[in-house]
LODRENDO-535645 format. One record per residue: residue in three letters; x, y, z of N, C-alpha, C in turn. Coordinates in steps of 0.1 Angstrom, whole numbers, padded with zeros to 4 digits, always signed. Example, Ala and Ser with C-alpha at 12.3 -4.5 7.8 and 13.67 -1.06 7.14 Angstrom:
<pts>
ALA+0132-0057+0078+0123-0045+0078+0132-0033+0078
SER+0128-0022+0071+0137-0011+0071+0129+0000+0079
</pts>
This chain:
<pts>
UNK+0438-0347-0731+0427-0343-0723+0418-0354-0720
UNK+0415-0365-0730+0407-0377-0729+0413-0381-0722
UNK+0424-0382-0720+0433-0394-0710+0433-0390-0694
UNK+0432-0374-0695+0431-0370-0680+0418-0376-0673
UNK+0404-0371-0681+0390-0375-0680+0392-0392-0677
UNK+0393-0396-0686+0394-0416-0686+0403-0416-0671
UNK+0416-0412-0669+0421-0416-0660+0417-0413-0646
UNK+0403-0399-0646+0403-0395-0631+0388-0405-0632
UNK+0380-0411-0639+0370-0420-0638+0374-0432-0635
UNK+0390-0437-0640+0396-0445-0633+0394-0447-0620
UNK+0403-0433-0615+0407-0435-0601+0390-0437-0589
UNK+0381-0430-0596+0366-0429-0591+0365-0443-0587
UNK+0367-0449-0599+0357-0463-0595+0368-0472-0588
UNK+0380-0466-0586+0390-0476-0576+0383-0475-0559
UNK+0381-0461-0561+0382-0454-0545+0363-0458-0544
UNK+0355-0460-0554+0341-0463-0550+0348-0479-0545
UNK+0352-0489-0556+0354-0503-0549+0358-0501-0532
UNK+0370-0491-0535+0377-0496-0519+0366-0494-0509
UNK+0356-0484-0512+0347-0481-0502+0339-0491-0498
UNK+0336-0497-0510+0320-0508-0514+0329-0522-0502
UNK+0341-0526-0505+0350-0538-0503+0350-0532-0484
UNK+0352-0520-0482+0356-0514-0467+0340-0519-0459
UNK+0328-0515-0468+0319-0518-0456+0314-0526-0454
UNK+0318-0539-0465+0311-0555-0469+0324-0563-0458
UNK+0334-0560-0452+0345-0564-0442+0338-0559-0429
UNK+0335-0540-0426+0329-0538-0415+0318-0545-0415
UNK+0310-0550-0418+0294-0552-0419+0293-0567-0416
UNK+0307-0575-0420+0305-0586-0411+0308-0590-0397
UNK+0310-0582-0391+0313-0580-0372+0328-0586-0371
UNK+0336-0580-0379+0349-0581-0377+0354-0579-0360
UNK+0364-0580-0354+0372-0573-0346+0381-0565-0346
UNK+0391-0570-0356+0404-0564-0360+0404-0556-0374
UNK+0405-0544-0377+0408-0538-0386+0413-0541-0394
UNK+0415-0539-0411+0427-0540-0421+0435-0532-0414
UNK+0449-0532-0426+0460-0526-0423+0454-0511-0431
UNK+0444-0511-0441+0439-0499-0449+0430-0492-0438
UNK+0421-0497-0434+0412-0494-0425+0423-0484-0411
UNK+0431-0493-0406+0437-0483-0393+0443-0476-0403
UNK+0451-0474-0415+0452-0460-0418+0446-0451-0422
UNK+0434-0455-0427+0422-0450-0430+0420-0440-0413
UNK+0418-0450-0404+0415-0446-0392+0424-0437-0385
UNK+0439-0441-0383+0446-0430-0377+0445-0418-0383
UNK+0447-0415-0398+0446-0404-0404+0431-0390-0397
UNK+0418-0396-0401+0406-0394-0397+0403-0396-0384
UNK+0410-0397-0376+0405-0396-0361+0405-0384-0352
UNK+0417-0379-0359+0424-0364-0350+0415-0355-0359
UNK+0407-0358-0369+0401-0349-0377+0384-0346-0370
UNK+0382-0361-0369+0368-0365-0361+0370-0361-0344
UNK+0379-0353-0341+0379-0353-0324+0383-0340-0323
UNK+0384-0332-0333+0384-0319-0337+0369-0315-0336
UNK+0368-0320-0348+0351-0316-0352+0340-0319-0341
UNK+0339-0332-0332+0331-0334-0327+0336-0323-0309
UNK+0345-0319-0307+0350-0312-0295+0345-0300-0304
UNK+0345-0292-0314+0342-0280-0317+0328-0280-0320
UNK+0322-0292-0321+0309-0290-0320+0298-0291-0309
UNK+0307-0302-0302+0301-0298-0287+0306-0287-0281
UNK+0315-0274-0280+0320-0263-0276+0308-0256-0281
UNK+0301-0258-0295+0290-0244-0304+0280-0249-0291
UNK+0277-0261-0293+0266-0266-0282+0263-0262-0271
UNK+0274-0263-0267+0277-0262-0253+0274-0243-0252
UNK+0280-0237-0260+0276-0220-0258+0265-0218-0260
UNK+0256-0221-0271+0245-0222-0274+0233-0226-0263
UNK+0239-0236-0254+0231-0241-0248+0229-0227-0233
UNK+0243-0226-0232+0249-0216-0218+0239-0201-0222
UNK+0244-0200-0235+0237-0184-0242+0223-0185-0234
UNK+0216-0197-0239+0202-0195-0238+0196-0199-0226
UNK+0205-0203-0218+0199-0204-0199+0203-0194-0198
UNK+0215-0184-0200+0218-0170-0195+0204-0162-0197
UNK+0199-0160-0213+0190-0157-0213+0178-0153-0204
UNK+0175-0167-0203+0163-0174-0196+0163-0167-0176
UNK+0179-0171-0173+0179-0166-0163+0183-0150-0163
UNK+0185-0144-0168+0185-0128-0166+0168-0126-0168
UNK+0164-0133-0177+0145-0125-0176+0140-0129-0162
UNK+0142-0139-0163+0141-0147-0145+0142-0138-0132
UNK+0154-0135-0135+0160-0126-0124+0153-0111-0125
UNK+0148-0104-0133+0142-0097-0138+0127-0094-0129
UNK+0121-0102-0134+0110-0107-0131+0109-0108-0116
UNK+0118-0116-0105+0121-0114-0090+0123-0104-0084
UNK+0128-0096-0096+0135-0079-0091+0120-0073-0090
UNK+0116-0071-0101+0101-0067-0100+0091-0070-0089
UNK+0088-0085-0088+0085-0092-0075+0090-0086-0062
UNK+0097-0085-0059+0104-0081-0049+0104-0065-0043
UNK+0104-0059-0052+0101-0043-0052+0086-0038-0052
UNK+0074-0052-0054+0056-0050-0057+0057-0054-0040
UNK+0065-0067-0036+0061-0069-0024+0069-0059-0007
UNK+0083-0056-0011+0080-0043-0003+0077-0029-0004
UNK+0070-0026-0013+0059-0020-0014+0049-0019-0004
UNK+0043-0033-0009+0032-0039-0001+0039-0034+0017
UNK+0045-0040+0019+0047-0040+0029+0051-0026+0037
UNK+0053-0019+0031+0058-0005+0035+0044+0002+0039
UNK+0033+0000+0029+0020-0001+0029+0015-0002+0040
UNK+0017-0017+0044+0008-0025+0058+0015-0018+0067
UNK+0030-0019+0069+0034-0011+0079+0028+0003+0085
UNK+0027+0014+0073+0023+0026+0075+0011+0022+0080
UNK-0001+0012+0073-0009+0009+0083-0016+0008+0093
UNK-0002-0003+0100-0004-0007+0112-0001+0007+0122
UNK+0015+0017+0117+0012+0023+0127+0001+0033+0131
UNK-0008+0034+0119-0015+0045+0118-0026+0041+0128
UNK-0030+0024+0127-0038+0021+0130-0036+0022+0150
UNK-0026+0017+0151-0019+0022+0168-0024+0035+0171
UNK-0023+0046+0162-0021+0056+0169-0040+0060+0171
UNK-0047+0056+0160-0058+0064+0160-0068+0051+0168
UNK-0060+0041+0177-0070+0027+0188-0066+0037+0199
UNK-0047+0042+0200-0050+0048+0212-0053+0067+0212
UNK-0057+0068+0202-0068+0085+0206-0081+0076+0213
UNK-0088+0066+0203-0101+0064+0207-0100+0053+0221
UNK-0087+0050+0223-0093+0046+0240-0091+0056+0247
UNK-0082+0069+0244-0082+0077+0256-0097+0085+0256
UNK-0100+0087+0242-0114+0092+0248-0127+0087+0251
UNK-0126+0073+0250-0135+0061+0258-0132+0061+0275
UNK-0122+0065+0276-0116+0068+0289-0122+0080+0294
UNK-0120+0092+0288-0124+0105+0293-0136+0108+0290
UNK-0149+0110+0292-0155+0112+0280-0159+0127+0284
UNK-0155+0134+0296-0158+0149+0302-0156+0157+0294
UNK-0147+0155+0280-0145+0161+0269-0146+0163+0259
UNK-0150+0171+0251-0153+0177+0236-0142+0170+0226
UNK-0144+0162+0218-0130+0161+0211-0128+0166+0197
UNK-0119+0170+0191-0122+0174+0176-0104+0170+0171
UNK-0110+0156+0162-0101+0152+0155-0093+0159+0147
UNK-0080+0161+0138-0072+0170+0134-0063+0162+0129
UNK-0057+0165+0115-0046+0161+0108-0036+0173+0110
UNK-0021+0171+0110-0008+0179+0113-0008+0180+0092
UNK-0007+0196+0092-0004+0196+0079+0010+0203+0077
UNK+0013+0209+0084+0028+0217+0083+0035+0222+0099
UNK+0048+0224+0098+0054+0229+0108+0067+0237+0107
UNK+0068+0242+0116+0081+0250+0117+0096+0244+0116
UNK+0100+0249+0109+0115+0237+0103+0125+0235+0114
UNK+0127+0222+0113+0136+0217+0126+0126+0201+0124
UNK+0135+0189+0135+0127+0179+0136+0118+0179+0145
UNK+0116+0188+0153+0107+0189+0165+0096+0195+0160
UNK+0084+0193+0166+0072+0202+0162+0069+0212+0176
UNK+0078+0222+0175+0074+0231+0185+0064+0242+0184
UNK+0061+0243+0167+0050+0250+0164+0046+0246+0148
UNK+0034+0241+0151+0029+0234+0140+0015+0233+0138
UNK+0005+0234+0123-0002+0236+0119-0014+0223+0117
UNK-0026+0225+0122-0035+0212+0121-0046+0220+0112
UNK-0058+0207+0108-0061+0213+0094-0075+0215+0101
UNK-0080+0218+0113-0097+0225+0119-0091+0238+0122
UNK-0102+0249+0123-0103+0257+0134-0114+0263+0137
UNK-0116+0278+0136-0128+0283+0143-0141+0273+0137
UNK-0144+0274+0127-0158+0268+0120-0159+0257+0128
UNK-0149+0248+0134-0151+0233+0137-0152+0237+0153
UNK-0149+0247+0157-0155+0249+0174-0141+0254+0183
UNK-0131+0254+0171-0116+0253+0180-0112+0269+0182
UNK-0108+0270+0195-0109+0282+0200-0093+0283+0206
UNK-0087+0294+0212-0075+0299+0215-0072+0293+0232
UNK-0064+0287+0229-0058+0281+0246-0066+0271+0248
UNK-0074+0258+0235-0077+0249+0240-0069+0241+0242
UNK-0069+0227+0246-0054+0215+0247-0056+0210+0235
UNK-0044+0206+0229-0040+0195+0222-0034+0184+0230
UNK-0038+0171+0223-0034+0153+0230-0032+0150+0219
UNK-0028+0137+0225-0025+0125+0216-0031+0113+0227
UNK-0029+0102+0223-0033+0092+0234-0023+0085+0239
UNK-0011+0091+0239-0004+0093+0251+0005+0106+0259
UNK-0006+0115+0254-0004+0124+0263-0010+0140+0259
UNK-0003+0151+0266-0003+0164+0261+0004+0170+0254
UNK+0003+0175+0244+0011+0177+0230+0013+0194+0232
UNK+0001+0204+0235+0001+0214+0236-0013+0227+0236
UNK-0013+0236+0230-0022+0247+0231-0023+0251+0221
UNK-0036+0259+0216-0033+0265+0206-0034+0278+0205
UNK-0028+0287+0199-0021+0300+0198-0033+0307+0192
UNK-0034+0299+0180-0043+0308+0163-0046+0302+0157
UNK-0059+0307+0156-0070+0298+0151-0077+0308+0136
UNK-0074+0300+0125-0083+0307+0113-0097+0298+0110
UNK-0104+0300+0100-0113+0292+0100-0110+0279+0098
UNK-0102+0280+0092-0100+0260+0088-0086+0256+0090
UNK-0081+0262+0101-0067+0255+0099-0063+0263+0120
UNK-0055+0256+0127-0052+0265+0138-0035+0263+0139
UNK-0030+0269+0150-0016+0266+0153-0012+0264+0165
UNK-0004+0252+0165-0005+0245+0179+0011+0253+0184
UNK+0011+0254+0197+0023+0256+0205+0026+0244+0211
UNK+0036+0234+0210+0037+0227+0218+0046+0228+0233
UNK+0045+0217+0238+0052+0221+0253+0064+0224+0256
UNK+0069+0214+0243+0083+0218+0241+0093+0225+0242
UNK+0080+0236+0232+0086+0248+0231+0092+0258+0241
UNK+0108+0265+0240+0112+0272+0250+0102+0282+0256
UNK+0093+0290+0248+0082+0300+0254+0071+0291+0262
UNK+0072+0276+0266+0059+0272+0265+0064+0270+0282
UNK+0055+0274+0291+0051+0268+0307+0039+0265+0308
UNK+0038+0248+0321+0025+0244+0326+0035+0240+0335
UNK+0021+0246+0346+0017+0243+0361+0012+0225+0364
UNK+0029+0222+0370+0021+0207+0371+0020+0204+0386
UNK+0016+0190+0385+0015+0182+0398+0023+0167+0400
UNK+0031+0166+0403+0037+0152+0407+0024+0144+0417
UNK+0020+0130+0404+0008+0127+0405+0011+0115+0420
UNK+0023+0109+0426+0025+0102+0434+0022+0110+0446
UNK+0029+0126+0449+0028+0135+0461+0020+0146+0461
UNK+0018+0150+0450+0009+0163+0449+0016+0171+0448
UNK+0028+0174+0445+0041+0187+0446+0035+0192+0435
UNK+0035+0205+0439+0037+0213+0424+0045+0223+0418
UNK+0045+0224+0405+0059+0233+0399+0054+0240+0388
UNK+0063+0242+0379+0062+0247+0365+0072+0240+0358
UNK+0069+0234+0345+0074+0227+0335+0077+0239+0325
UNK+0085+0240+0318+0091+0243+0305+0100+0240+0296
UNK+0098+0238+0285+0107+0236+0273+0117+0241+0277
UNK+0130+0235+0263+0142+0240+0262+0150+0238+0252
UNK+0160+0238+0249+0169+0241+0237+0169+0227+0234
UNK+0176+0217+0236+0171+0207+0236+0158+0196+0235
UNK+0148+0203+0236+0135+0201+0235+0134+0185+0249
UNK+0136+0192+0260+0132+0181+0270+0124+0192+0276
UNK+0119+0183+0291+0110+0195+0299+0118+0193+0309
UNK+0121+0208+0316+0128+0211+0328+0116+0220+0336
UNK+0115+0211+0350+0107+0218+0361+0113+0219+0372
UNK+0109+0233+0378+0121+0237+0394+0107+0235+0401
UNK+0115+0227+0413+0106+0221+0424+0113+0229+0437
UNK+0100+0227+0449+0108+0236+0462+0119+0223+0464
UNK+0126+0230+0472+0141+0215+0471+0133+0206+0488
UNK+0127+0209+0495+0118+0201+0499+0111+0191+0492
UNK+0104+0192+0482+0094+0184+0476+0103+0169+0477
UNK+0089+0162+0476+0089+0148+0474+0091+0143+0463
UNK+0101+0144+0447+0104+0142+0438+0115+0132+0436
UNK+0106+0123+0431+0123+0112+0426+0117+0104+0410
UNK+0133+0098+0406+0128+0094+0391+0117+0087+0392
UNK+0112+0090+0379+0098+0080+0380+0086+0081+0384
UNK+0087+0096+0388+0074+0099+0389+0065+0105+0378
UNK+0054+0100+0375+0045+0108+0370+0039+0121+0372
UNK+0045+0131+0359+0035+0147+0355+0023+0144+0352
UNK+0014+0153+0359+0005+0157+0350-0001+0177+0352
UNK-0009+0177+0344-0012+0190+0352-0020+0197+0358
UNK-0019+0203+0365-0026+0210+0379-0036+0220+0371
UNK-0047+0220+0382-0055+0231+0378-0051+0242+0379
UNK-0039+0249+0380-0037+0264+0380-0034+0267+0365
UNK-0035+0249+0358-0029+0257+0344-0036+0258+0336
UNK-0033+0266+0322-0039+0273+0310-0045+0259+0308
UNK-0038+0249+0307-0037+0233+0302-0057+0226+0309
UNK-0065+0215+0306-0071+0212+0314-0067+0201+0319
UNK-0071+0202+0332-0062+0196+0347-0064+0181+0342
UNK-0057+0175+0349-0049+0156+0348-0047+0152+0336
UNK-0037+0163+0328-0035+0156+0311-0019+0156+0313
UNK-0018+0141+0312-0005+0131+0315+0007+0142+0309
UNK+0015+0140+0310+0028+0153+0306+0040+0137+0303
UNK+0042+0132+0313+0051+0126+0313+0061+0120+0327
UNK+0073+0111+0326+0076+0107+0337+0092+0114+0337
UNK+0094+0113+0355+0105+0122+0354+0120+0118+0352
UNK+0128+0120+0345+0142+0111+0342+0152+0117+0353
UNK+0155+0129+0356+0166+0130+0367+0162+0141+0379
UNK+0167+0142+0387+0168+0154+0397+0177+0159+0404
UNK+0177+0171+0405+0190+0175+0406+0190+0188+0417
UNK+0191+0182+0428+0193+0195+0442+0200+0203+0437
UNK+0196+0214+0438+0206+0230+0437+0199+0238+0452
UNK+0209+0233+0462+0209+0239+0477+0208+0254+0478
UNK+0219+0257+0469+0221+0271+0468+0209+0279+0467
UNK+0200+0273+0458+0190+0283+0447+0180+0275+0457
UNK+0181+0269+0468+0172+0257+0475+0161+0252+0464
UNK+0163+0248+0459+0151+0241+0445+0154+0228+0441
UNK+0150+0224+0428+0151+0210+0425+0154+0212+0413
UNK+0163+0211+0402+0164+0207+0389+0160+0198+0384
UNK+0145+0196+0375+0136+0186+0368+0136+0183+0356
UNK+0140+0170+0355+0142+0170+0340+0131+0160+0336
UNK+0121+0161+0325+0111+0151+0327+0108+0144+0310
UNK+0113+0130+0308+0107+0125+0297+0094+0127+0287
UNK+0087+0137+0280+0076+0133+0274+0071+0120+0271
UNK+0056+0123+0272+0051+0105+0270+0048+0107+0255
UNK+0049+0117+0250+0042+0120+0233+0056+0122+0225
UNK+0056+0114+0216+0068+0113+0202+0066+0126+0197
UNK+0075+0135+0199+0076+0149+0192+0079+0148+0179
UNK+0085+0131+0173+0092+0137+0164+0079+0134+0148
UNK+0071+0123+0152+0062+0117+0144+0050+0120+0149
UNK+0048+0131+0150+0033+0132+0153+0025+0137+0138
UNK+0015+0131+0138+0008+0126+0125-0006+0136+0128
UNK-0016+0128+0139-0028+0133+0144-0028+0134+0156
UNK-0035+0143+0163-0037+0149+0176-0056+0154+0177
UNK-0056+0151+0188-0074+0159+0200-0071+0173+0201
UNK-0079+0181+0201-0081+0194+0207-0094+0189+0216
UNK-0094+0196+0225-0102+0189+0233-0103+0208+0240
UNK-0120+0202+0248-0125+0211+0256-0135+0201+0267
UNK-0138+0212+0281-0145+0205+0287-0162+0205+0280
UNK-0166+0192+0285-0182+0191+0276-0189+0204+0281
UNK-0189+0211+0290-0195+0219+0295-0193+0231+0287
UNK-0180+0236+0283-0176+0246+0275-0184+0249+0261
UNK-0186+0236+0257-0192+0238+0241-0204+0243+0243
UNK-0207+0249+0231-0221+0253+0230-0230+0244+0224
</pts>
């Protein structure tokens, strides 16, 4: 047992010399290696090119892990951004069109001023995309009375039917039950306009009249309507010799499908 102890303190202080003897050779700026040294070296190199490749591999994940990180909160954060600002902008849009619509009420009635106006928000309507009969949020208390007009500022939207205290019901023109007496504002012809299944306006003209695309409706004093409120321009015509008449097909100037706010309107004279 002494002799194992004695002989492995042996070998200790062999392998401390070889060490001490290895770095007092490196340390003087040798070039060429011993013959111990390159086996020293070949042995330990493929061990050193292990370890240093698997430690730049931990590195290297380590480093990737923690940009991934960095960029998914990143990306995160954009997502967010990006969803605050079209927001925003859905915002400004609603806006702007709102703002269109309520410059052109107030030029039309800087334009007219013969009329009573009583502003009105659309609160409900009859199901379908059209508003052929639909609900605004005045009525009797605010002065609004039965068969006055409804506008917009670009155009004639309709009448109203029924009126409670705080709320009335508009017919619009659209509507198949709905006729006005108009005037073709270029010749002075006059007709009757009516809705239809399709929601356009069809008017029968004498098949004499002076009617071609592009003329401007409005309406005539014979109607329920008050007279010169724009209707719209005409898209086709269509002789029927037979029936001697004119088949009228006529564009609305008012968006049936987004109407928001609308005038009830009376002549200034009418109010009390």
């Amino acid at each position: 047992m002494r002799f194992l102890k004695n002989k492995l303190a042996v070998i200790t202080v062999i392998i401390a010399l070889i060490l001490v003897i290895t770095v007092a050779f490196t340390a003087k700026g040798r070039t060429r290696p011993t013959a111990f040294e390159s086996i020293i070296g070949t042995a330990v190199t493929p061990v050193q090119k292990v370890l240093f490749k698997t430690g730049e591999l931990f590195k290297n994940t380590f480093n990737t892990l923690f940009e991934f990180r960095s960029m998914k909160a990143e990306n995160e954060a954009l997502k967010e951004e990006i969803a605050k600002l079209r927001e925003e902008n859905r915002k400004l849009y609603q806006m702007a069109l709102e703002n269109n619509r309520l410059r052109a009420l107030l030029e039309y009635k800087e334009a007219n001023p013969q009329y009573e106006y009583i502003g009105a928000s659309i609160t409900g309507k009859d199901p379908g995309n059209w508003f052929d009969i639909f609900t605004i949020d005045k009525g009797s208390k605010h002065g609004i009375e039965v068969n006055d007009s409804v506008i917009t500022g670009q155009g004639l939207v309709g009448r109203i039917i029924e009126v409670g205290s705080n709320y009335s019901k508009v017919m619009s023109i659209i509507d198949e039950r709905s006729s006005v007496s108009i005037v073709v504002n270029r010749t002075r012809d006059t007709g009757i306009v009516s809705g239809s299944v399709d929601s356009d306006l069809v008017a029968i003209m004498p098949l004499e009249s002076d009617i071609v695309k592009g003329d401007d409706i409005i309406t005539s004093d014979f109607s329920t309507f008050e007279e010169g409120l724009y209707i719209g321009k005409v898209e086709s015509v269509e002789k029927q010799e037979r029936k001697l008449q004119k088949l009228v097909r006529i564009k609305t100037s008012v968006d049936f499908k987004r109407l928001e706010e609308v005038f009830v309107i009376r002549k200034a004279d009418e109010v009390d």
